[in-house]
VMD Tcl script that draws the C-alpha trace (Angstrom):
set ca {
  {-11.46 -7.81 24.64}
  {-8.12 -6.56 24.52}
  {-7.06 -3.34 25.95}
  {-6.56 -0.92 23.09}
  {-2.77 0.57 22.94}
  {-2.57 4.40 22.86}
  {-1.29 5.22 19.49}
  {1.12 7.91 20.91}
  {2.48 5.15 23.50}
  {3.17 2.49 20.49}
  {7.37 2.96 19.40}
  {7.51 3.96 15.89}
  {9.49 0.84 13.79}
  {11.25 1.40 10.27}
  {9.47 0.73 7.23}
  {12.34 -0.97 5.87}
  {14.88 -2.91 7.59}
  {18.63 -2.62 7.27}
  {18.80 -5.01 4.41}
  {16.51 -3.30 2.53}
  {13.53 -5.21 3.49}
  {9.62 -4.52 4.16}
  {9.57 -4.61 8.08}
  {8.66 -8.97 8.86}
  {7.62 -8.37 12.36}
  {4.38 -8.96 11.51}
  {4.16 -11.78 9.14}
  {0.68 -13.41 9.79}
  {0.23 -11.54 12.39}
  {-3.53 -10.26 12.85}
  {-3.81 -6.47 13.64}
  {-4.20 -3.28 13.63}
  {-1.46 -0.47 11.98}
  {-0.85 3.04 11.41}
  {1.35 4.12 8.51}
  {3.53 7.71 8.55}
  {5.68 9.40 5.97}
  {9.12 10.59 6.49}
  {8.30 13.24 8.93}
  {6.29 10.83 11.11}
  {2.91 12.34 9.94}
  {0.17 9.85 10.21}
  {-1.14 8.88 6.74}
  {-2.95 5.82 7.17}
  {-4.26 3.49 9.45}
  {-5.43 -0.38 8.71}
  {-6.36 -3.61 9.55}
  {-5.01 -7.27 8.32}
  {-4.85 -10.48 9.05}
  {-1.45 -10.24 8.31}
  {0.01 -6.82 8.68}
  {3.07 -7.80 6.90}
  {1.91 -8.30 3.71}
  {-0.52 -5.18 4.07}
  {2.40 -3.07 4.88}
  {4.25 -4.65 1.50}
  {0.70 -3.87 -0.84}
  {0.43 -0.26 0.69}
  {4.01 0.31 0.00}
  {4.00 -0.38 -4.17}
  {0.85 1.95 -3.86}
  {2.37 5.04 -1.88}
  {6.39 4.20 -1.69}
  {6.57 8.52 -1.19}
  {4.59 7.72 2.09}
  {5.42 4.87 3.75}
  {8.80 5.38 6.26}
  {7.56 4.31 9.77}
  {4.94 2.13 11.09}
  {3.41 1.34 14.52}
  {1.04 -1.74 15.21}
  {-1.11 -3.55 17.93}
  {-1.87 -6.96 17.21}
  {-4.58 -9.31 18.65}
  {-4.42 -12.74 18.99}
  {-8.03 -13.77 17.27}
  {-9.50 -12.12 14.27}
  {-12.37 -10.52 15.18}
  {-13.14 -7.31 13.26}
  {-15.06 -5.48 15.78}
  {-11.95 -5.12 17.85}
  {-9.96 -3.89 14.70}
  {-12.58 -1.66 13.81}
  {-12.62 0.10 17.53}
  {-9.18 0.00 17.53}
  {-8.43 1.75 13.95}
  {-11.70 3.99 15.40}
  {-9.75 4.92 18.48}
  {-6.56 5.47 16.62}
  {-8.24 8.24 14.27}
  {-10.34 9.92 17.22}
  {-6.64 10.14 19.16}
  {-4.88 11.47 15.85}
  {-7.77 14.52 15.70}
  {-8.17 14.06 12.62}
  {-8.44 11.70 9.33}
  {-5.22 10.98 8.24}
  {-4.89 11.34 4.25}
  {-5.29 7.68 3.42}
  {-8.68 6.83 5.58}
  {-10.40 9.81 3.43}
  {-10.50 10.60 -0.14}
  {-7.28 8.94 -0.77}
  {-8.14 6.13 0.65}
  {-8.54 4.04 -2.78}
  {-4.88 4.76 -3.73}
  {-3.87 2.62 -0.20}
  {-6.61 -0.21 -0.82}
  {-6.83 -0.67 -4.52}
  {-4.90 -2.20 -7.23}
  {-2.97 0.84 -9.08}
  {-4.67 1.53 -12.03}
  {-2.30 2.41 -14.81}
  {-4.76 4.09 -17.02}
  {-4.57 7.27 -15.72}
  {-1.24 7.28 -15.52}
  {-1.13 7.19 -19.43}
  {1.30 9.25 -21.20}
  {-0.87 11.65 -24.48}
  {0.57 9.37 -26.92}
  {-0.58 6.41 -24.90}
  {-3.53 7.13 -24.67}
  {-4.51 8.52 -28.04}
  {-3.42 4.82 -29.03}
  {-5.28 3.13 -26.67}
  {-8.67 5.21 -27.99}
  {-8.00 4.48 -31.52}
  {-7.50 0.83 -30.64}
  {-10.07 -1.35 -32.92}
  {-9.88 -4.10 -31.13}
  {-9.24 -5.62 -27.36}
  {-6.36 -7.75 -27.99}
  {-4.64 -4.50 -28.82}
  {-5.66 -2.34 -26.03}
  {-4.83 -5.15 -23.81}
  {-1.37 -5.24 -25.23}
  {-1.09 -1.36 -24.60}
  {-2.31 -1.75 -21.11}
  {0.51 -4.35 -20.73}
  {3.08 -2.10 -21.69}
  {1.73 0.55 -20.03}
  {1.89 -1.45 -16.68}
  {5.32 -2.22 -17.60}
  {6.34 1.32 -17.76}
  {4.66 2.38 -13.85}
  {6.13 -0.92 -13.11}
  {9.43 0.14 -14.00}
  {9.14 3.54 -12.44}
  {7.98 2.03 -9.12}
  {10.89 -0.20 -8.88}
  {12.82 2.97 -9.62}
  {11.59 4.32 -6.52}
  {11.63 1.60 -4.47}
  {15.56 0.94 -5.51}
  {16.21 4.60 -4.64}
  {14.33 4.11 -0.91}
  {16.39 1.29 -0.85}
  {14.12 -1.77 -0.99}
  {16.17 -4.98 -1.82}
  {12.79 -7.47 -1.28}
  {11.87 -9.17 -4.57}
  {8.69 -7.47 -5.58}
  {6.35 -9.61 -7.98}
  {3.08 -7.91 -9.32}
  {0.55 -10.03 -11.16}
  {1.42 -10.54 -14.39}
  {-2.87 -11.44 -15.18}
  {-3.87 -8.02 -13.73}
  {-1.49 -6.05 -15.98}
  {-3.57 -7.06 -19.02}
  {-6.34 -5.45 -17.50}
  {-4.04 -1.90 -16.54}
  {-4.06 -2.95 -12.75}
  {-0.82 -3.48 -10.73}
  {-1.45 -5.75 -7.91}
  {1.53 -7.96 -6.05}
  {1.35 -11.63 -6.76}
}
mol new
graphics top color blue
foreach p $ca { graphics top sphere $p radius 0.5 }
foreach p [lrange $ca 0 end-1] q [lrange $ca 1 end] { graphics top cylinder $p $q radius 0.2 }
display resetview
């Protein structure tokens, strides 16, 4: 078993390089990471088999909270070890950060536009008859957070090409591709 790296010894790495994109180090690399804000406040802490795209997912879903990351990686899957390392991680941090708790479906799931509905929005979608239109509404509903997220994104200064699934937007779900 590997040993399991102190979170407070790991160097915290930018969320975002210099040209703007989602940190690569970790591209199919199997692990375990924590995610902090701008203030370096733990808010979350995972485990992928490939961190890198993890990192990019949790990003679209909390752009406001994603600034620095810090990461042990193993060599084998094996989620035991991820689990007692993610367990160690939260037992050293004293508490659960934000995103391991009751937020924790805003960091794992697909964002679900529906909420996000403006009045008008959604007092179309109710009087809706029929699914094609609702569907259509969801569409351009998920077209609007869409929009707004990239908005954010471009002002944090994320250059990457970010692709969400067009399939999923018909159902009020934005997901990357």
């Amino acid at each position: 078993m590997p040993e399991i790296s102190s979170l407070s010894t790991l160097e915290f790495l930018p969320y975002l390089d210099d040209a703007g994109n989602c940190n690569s180090d970790f591209t199919g690399k199997v692990g375990v990471y924590a995610i902090f804000n701008d203030q370096k406040t733990l808010q979350y802490i995972g485990y992928s088999r490939d961190i890198a795209l993890s990192l990019k997912q949790h990003l679209m879903r909390k752009p406001n909270c994603c600034y620095w990351i810090k990461a042990q990686t193993i060599d084998r899957p094996s989620r035991t070890i991820l689990e007692e390392i993610r367990a160690a991680w939260i037992a050293e941090n004293g508490q659960m950060p934000p995103g391991n708790g009751p937020d924790e479906a805003q960091w794992t799931q697909a964002i679900d536009v529906k909420p996000l509905m403006t009045d008008e929005e959604r007092e179309k979608y109710e009087k809706s008859i029929d699914e094609f239109t609702q569907m259509k509404l969801l569409k351009q509903v998920s077209r609007r957070v869409e929009a707004d997220l990239l908005a954010v994104l471009d002002s944090r200064g994320l250059k990457e090409a970010i692709r969400f699934n067009p399939k999923l937007k018909e159902s009020g779900l934005l997901d990357l591709k």
